[in-house]
DSSP file (Angstrom, degrees, kcal/mol; ACC not computed):
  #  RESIDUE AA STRUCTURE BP1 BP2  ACC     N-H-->O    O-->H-N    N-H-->O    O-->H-N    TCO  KAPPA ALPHA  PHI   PSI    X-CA   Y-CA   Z-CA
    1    1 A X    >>        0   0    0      0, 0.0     3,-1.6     0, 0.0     4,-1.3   0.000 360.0 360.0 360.0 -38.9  -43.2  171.6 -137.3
    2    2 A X  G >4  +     0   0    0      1,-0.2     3,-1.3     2,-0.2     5,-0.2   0.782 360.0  40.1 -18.6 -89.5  -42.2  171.3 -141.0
    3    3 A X  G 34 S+     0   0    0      1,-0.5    -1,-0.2     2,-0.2     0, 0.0   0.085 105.4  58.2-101.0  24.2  -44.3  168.8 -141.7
    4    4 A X  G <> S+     0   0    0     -3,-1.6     4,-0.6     2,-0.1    -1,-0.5   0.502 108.4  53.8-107.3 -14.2  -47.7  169.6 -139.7
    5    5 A X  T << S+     0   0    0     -4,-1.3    -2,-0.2    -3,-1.3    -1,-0.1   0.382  92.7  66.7-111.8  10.3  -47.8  172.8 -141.6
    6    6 A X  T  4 S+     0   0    0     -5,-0.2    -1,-0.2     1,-0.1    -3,-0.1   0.580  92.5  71.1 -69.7 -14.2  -47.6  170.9 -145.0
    7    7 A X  T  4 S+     0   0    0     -5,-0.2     2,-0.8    -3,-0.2    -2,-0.2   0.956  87.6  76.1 -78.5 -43.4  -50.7  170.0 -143.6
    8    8 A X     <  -     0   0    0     -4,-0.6     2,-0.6    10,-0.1    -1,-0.1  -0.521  65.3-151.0 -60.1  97.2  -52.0  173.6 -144.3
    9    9 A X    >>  -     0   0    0     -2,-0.8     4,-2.7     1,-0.1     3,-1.8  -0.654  13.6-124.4 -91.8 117.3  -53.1  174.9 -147.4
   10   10 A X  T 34 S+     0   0    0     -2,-0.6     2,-0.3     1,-0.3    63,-0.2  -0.122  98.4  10.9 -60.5 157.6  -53.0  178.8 -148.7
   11   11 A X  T 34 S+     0   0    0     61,-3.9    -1,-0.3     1,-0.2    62,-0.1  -0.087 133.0  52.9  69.8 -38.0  -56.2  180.2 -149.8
   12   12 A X  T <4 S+     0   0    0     -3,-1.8     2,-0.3    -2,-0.3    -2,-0.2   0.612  89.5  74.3-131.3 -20.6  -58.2  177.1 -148.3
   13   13 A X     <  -     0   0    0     -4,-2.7    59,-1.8    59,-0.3     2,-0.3  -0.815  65.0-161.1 -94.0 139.7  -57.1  176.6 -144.4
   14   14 A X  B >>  -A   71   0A   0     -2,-0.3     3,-1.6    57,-0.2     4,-1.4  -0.759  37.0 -85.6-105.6 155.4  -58.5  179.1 -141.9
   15   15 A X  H 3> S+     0   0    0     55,-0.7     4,-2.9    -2,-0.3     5,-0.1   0.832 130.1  50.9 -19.0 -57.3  -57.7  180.3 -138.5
   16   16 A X  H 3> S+     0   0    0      2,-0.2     4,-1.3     1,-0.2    -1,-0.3   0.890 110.7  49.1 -60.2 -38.4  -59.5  177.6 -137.2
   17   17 A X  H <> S+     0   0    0     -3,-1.6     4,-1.7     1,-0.2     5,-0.3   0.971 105.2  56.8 -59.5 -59.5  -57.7  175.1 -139.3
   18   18 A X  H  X S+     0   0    0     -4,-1.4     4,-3.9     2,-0.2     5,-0.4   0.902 106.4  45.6 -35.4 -65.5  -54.6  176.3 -138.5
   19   19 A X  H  X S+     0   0    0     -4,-2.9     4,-7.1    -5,-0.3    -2,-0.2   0.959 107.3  62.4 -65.4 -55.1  -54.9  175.8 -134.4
   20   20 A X  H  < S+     0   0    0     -4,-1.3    -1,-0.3     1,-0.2    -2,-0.2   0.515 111.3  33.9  28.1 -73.8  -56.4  172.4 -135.2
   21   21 A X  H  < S+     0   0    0     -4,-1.7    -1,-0.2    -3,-0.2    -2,-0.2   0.922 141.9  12.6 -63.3 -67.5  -52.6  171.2 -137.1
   22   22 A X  H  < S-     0   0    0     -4,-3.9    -2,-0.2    -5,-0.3    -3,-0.2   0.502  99.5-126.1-123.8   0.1  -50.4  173.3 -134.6
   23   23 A X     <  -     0   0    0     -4,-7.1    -1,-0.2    -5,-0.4    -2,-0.1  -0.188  66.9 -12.4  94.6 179.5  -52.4  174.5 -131.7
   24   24 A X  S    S-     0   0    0      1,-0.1     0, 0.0    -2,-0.1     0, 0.0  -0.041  83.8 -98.0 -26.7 123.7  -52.6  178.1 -130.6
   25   25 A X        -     0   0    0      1,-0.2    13,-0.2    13,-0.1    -1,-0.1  -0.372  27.5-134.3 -62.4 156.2  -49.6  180.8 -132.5
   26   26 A X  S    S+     0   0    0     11,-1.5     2,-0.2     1,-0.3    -1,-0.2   0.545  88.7   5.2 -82.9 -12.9  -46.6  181.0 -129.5
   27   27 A X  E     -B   37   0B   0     10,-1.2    10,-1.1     2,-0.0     2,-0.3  -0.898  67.2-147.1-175.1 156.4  -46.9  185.3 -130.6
   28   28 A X  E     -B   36   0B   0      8,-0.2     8,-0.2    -2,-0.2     5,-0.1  -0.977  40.1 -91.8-137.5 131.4  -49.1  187.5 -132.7
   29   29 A X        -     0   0    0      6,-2.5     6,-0.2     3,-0.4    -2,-0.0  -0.389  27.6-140.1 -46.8 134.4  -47.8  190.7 -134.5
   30   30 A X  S    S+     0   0    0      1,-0.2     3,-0.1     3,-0.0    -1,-0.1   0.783 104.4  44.8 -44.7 -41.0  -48.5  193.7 -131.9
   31   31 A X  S    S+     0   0    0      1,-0.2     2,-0.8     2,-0.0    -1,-0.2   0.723 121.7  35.5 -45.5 -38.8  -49.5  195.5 -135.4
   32   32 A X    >   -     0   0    0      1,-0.2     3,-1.8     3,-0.1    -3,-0.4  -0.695  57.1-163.5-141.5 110.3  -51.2  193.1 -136.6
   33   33 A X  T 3  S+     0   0    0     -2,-0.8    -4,-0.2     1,-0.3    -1,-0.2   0.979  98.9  53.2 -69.1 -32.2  -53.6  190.3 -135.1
   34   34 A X  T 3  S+     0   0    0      1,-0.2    32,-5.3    -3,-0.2    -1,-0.3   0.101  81.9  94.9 -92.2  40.1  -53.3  188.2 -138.4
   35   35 A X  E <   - C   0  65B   0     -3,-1.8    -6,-2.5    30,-0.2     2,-0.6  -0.841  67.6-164.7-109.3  61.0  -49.5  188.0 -138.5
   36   36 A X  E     -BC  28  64B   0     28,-1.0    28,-1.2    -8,-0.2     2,-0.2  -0.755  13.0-158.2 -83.9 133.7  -48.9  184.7 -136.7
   37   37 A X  E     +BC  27  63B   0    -10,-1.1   -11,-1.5    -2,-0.6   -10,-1.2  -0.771  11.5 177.5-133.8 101.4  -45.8  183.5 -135.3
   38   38 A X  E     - C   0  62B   0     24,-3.1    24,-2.1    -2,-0.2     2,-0.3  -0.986  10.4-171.1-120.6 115.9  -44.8  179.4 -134.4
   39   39 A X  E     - C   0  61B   0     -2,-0.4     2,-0.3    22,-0.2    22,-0.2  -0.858   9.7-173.1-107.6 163.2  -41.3  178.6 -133.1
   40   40 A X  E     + C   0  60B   0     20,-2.0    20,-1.1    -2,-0.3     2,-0.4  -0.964  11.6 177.8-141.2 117.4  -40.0  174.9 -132.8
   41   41 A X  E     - C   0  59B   0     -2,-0.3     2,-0.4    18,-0.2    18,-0.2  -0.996   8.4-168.0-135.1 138.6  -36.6  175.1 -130.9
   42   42 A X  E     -     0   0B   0     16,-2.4    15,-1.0    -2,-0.4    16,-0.5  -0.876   6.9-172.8-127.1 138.7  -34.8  171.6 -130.2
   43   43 A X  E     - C   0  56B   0     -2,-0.4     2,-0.3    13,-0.2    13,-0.2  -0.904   5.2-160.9-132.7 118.6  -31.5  171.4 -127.5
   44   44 A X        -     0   0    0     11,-1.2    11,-0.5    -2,-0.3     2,-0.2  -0.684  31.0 -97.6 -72.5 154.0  -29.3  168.5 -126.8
   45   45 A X        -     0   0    0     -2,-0.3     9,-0.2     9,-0.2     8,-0.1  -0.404  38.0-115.7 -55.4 131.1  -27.2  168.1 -123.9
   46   46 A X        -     0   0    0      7,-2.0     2,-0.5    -2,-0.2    -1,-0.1   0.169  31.2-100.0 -46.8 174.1  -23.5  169.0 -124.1
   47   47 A X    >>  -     0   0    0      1,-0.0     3,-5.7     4,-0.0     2,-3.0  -0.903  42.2-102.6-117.5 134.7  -20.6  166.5 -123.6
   48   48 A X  T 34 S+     0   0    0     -2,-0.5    -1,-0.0     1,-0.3    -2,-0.0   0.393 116.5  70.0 -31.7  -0.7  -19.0  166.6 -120.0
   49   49 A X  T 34 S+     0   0    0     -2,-3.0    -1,-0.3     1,-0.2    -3,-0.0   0.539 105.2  44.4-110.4 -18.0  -15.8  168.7 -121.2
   50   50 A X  T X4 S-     0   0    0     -3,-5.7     3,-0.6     3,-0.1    -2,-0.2   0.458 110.1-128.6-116.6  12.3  -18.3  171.8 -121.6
   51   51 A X  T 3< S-     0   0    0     -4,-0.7    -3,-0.1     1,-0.2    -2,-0.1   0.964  76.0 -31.8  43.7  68.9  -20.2  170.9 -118.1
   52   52 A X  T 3  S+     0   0    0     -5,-0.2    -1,-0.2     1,-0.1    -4,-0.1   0.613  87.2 158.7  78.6  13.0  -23.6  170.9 -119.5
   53   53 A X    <   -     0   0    0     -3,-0.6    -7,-2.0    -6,-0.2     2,-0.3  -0.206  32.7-128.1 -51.9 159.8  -23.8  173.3 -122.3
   54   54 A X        -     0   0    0     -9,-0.2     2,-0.5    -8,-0.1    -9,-0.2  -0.888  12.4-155.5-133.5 112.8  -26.3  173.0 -124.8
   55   55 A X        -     0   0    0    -11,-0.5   -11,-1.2    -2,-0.3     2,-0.1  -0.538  22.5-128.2 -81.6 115.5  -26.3  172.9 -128.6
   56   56 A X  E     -C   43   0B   0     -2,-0.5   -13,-0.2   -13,-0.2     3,-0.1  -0.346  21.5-175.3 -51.8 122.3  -29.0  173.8 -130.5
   57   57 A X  E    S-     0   0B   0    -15,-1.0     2,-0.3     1,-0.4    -1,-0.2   0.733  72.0  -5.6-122.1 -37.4  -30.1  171.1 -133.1
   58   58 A X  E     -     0   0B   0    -16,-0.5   -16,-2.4    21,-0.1    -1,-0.4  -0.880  48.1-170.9-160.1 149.6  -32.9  173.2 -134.9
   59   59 A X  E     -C   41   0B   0     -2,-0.3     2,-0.2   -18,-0.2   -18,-0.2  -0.691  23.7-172.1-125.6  79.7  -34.6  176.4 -134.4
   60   60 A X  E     -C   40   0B   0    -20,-1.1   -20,-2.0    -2,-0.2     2,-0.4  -0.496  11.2-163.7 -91.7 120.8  -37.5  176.6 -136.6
   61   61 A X  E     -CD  39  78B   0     17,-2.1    17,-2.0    -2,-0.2     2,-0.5  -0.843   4.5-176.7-100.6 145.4  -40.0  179.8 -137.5
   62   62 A X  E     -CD  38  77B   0    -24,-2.1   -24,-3.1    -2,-0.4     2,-0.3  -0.951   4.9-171.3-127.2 129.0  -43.2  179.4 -139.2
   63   63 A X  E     -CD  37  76B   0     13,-1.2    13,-0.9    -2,-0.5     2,-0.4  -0.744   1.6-172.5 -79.9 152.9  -44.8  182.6 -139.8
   64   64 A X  E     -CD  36  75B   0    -28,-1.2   -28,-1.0    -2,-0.3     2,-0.4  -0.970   1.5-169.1-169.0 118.9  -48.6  182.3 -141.1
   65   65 A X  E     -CD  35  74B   0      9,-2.4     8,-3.9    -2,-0.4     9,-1.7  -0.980  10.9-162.7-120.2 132.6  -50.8  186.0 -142.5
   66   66 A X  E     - D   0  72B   0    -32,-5.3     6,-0.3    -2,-0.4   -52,-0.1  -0.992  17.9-114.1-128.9 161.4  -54.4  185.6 -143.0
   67   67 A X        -     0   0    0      4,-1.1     3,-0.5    -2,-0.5     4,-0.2   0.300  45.1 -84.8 -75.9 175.3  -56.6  187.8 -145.0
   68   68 A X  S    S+     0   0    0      1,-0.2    -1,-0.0     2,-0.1    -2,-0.0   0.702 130.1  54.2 -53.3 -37.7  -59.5  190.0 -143.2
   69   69 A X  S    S-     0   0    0      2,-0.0    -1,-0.2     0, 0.0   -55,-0.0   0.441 122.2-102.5-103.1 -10.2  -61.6  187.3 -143.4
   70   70 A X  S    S+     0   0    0     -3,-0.5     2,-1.3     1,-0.2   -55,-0.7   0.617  75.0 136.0 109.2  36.0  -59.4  184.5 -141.5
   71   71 A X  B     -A   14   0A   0    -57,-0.3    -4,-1.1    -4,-0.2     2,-0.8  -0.748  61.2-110.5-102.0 113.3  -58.3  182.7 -144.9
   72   72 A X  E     +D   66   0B   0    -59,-1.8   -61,-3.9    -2,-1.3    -6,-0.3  -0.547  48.8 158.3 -42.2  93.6  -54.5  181.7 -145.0
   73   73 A X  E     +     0   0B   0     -8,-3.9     2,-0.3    -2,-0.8    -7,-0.2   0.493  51.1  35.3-117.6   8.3  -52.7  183.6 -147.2
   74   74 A X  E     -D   65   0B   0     -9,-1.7    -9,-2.4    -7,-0.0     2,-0.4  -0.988  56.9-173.8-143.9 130.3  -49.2  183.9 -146.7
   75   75 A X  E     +D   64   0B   0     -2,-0.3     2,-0.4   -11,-0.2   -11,-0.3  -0.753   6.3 172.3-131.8 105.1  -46.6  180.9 -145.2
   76   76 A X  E     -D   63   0B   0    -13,-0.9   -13,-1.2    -2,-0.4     2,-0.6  -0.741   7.9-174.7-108.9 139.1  -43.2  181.3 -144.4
   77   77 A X  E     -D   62   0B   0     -2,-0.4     2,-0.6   -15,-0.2   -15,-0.2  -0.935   8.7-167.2-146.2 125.0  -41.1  178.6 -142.7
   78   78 A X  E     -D   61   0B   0    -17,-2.0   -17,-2.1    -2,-0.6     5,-0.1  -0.840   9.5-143.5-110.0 102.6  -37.5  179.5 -141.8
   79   79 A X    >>  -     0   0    0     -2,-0.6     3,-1.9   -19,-0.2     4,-1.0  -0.380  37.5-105.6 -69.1 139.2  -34.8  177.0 -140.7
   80   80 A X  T 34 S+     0   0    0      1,-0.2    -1,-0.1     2,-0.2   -20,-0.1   0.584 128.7  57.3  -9.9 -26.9  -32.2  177.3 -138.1
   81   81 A X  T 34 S+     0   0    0      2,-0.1    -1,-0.2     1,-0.0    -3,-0.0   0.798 101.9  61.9 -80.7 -36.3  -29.7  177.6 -141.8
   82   82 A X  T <4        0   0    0     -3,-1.9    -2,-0.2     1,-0.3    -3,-0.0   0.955 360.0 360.0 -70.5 -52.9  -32.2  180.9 -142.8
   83   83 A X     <        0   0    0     -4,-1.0    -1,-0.3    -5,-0.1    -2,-0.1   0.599 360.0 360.0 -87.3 360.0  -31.3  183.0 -139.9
């Protein structure tokens, strides 16, 4: 997900632009309809001694705000290390 939202530029990508790169947000702020929300969560399999647990290899946020007008203006991208 990093690197499809390099693909996105503030101030110049728009809503439309946006879905385009990374599809449809997974959530939208209940406040706020231009507070979008992308998680990327990755699992491998466990090793036989933990009968099928699963470790989490990255859990990735991208938050995205756009302006009034649909205009990108804010990008946050949070790693599995950030939380």
């Amino acid at each position: 997900m990093k690197n499809r939202s390099e693909k996105i530029s503030l101030n110049k990508s728009n809503t439309n632009d946006v879905i385009k790169v990374l599809g449809n947000p997974h959530t939208k702020s209940i406040d706020d309809e231009n507070l979008w929300f992308y998680f990327d969560r990755k699992l491998s399999g466990g090793s036989i001694a933990n009968f099928g647990d699963l470790n989490l290899l990255e859990n990735n946020v991208l938050v995205l705000n756009f302006d009034k007008y649909g205009i990108l203006t804010q990008k946050e991208f949070f790693s599995k290390e950030d939380m």
